[in-house]
C-alpha positions in Angstrom: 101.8 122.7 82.3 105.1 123.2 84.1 105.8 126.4 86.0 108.2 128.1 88.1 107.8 129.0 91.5 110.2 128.8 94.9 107.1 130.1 97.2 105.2 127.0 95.7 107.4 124.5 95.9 107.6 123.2 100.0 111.2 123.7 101.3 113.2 120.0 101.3 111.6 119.4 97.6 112.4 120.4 94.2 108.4 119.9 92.9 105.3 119.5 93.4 102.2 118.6 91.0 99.0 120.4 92.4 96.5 119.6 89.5 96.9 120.7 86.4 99.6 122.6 87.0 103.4 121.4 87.9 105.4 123.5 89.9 109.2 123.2 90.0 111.7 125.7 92.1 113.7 126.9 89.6 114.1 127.3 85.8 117.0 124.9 85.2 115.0 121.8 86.5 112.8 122.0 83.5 115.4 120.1 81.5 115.3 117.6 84.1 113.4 114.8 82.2 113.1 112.3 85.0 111.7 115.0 87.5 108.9 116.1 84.8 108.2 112.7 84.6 107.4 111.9 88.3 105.6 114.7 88.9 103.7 113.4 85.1 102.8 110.3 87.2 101.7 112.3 90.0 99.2 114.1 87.6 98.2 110.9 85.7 97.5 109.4 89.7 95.8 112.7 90.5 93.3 111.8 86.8 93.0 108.8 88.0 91.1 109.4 90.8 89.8 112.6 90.4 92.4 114.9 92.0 90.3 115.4 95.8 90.1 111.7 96.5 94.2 111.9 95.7 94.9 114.2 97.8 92.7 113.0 100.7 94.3 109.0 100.2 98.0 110.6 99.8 97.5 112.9 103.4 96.1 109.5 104.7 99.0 107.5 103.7 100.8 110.2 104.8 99.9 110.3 108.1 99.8 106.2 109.0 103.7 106.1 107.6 104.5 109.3 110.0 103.2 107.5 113.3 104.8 104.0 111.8 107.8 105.2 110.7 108.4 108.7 113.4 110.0 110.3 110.3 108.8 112.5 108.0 111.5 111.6 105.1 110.9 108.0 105.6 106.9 108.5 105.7 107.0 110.5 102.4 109.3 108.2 100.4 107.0 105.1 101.2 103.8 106.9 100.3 102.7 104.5 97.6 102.0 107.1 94.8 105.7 108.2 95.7 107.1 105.0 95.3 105.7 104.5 91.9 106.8 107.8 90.7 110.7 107.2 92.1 110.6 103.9 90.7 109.2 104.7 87.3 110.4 108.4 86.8 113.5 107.1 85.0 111.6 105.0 82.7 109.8 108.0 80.2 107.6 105.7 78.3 106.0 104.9 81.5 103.1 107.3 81.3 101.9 105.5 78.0 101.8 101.7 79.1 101.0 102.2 82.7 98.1 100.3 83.6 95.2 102.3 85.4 95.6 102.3 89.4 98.9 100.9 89.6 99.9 102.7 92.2 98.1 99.9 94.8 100.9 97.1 94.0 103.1 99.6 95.6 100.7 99.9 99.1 
């Protein structure tokens, strides 16, 4: 379910998928296909391995690109469930032949 929300979303981003719900800034962005669809891959990730252990892996990931990298833009873009979703958001049959925890090719 997509919803609206400019509190939700974090300041720098334009969405965010906290299961089940996916939260985008503003109204308009709804007709954005490729932005539903990464945050659809996020949710099919989050599925995938059951939502807490995403969300631990992802702040883990997070945190050893941040003290590799020293920025935070840098750190999030090579998160490997981000890289899946920027790589794949454009392609929106993606979701229905993508093969279960392919997000580790992209470690």
């Amino acid at each position: 379910m997509v919803l609206i929300s400019k509190y939700i979303v974090p300041r720098g981003y334009v969405g965010i998928t906290i299961f089940p719900f996916i939260f985008l800034k503003y109204y308009y962005l709804k007709t954005n296909a490729f932005l539903v669809n990464h945050e659809r891959i996020h949710l099919r990730q989050q599925i995938e391995l059951l939502v807490i252990p995403f969300y631990l892996f992802y702040s883990i990931e997070f945190l050893i690109r941040l003290i590799k990298f020293k920025n935070w833009r840098c750190a999030y873009e090579n998160i490997s469930f981000e890289k899946e979703a920027y790589l794949n958001e454009k392609d929106l049959d993606y979701i229905k032949s993508r093969p279960f925890f392919s997000f580790i090719k992209y470690l």
